[in-house]
C-alpha positions in Angstrom: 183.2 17.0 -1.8 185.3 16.4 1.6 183.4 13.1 1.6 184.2 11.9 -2.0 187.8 12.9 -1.4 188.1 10.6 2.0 186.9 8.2 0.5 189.0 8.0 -2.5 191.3 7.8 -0.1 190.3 5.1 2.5 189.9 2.9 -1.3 193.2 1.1 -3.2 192.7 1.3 -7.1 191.0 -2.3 -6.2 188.7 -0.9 -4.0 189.8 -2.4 -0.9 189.7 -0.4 2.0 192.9 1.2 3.7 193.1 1.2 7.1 193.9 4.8 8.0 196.0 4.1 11.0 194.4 6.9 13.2 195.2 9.2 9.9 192.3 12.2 10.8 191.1 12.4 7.3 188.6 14.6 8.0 191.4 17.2 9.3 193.3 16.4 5.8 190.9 17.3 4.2 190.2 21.2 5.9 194.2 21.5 5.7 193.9 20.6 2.1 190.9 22.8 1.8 192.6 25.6 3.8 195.7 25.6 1.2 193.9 25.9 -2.0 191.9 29.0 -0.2 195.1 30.4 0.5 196.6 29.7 -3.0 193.8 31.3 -4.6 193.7 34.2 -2.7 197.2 35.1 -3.0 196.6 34.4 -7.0 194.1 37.3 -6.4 196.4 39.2 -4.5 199.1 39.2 -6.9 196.3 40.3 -9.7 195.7 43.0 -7.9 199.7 44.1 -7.9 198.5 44.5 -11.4 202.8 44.2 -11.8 202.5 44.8 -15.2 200.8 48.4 -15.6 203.5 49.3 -12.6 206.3 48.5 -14.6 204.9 49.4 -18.3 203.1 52.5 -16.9 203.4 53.9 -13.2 207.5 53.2 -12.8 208.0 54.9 -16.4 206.1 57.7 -15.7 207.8 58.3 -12.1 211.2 57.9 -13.8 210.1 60.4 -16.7 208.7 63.0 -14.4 211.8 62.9 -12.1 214.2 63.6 -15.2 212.1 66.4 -16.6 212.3 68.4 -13.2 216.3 67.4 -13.1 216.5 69.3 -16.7 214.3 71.8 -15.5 216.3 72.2 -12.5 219.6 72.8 -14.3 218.1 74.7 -16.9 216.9 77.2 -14.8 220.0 77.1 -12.4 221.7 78.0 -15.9 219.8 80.8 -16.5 219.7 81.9 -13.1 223.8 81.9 -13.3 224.0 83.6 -16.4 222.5 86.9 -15.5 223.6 87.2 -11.9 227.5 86.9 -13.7 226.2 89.0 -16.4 224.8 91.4 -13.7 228.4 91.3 -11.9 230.4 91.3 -15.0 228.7 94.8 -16.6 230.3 97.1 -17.7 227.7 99.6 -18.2 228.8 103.5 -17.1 225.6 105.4 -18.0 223.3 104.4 -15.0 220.1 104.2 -16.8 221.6 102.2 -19.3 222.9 100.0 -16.1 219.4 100.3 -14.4 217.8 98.8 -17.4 220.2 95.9 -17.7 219.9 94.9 -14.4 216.1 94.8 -14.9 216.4 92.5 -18.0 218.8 90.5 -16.2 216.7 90.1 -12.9 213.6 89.7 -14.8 215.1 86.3 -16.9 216.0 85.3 -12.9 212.2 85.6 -12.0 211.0 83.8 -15.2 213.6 81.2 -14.5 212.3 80.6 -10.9 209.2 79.9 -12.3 209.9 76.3 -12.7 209.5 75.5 -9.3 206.2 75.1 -9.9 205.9 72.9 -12.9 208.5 71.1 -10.9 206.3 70.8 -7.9 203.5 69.6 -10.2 205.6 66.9 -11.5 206.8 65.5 -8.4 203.5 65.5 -6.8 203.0 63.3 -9.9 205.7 61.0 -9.0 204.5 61.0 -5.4 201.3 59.6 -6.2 202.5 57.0 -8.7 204.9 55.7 -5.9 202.2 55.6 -3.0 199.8 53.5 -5.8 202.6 50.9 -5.7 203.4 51.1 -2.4 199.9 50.8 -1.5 199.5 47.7 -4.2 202.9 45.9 -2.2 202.1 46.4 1.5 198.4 45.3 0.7 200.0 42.2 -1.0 202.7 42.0 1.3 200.0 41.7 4.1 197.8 39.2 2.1 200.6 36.3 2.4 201.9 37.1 5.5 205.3 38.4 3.9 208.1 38.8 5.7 211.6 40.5 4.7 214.7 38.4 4.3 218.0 39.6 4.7 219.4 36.4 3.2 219.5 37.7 -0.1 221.1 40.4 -1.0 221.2 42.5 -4.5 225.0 42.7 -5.2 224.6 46.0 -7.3 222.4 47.7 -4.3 224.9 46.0 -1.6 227.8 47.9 -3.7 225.7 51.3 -4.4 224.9 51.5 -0.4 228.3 50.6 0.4 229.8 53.8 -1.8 227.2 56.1 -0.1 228.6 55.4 2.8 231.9 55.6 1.8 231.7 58.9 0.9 229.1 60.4 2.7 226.5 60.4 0.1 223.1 60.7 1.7 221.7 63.6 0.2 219.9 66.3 1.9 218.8 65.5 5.1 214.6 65.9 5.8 214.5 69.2 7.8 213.1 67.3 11.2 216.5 65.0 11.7 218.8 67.8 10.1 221.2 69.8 12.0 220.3 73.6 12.2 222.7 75.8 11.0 223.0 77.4 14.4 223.8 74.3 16.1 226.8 73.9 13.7 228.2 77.6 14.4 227.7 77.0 18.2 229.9 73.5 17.4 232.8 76.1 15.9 232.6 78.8 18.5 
């Protein structure tokens, strides 16, 4: 094929020969080659991204999960309100009738925590969805030799990072950077 190819190219549409001028057509020709193996496999590459079951499937799902454990998370926190203000608020004078009150009330607060597990459960879901797409976009990522630009810039995320830090909104910190609770009371004495 390399041969045909030179050779087209050595020949003008009248077929006389072109004098290549020290062109290395040979070398042409395995750049040339070189490309289209790289075009192709970053064709397969990006099928692998398989983009659109991430954003019609995985993405959803992550995004679903996440605001079924916020609503589980308030719900509960609800409940969990309610009877320890109920349990402070009583009003009850006969102690058994107190006692068994406080039981009701401190049993709802159990059944309440118990969404910490389907909670768990559903972010373990999410955790796996995200690690399937970042697996998918460092695997492509390394495929084409990608490399981060900080040229561009999302105006919405420049903005949203910009408030964070503005007011201080990072979130809880992950336990092995955080700053122990004993190290702040030695800072105040």
């Amino acid at each position: 094929m390399a041969t045909a190819s030179a050779q087209r190219v050595r020949t003008r549409s009248r077929g006389a020969p072109i004098d290549p001028g020290g062109i290395d057509l040979p070398l042409i020709v395995r750049e040339l080659s070189a490309v289209a193996e790289y075009v192709t496999k970053i064709k397969r590459e990006i099928g692998a991204l398989r983009a659109n079951e991430l954003y019609r499937a995985r993405i959803p799902v992550a995004h679903d999960e996440l605001g079924n454990v916020v609503n589980a998370t308030q719900s509960a926190t609800n409940t969990i309100m309610a009877a320890a203000e109920e349990i402070l608020g009583s009003r009850e004078e006969d102690f058994e009738t107190y006692r068994t009150f406080v039981q009701d009330k401190v049993t709802q607060i159990f059944e309440a925590c118990s969404f910490q597990d389907i909670t768990g459960q559903r972010i373990n879901k999410v955790v796996d969805e995200l690690a399937q797409v970042e697996k998918r976009l460092s695997r492509f990522a390394e495929a084409v030799n990608l490399r981060d630009q900080a040229a561009h810039v999302d105006p919405e995320d420049a903005a949203k990072q910009a408030r964070k830090e503005q007011l201080l909104l990072n979130g809880p910190q992950d336990a092995a950077v955080a700053v122990s609770q004993d190290d702040i009371d030695a800072l105040f004495g």
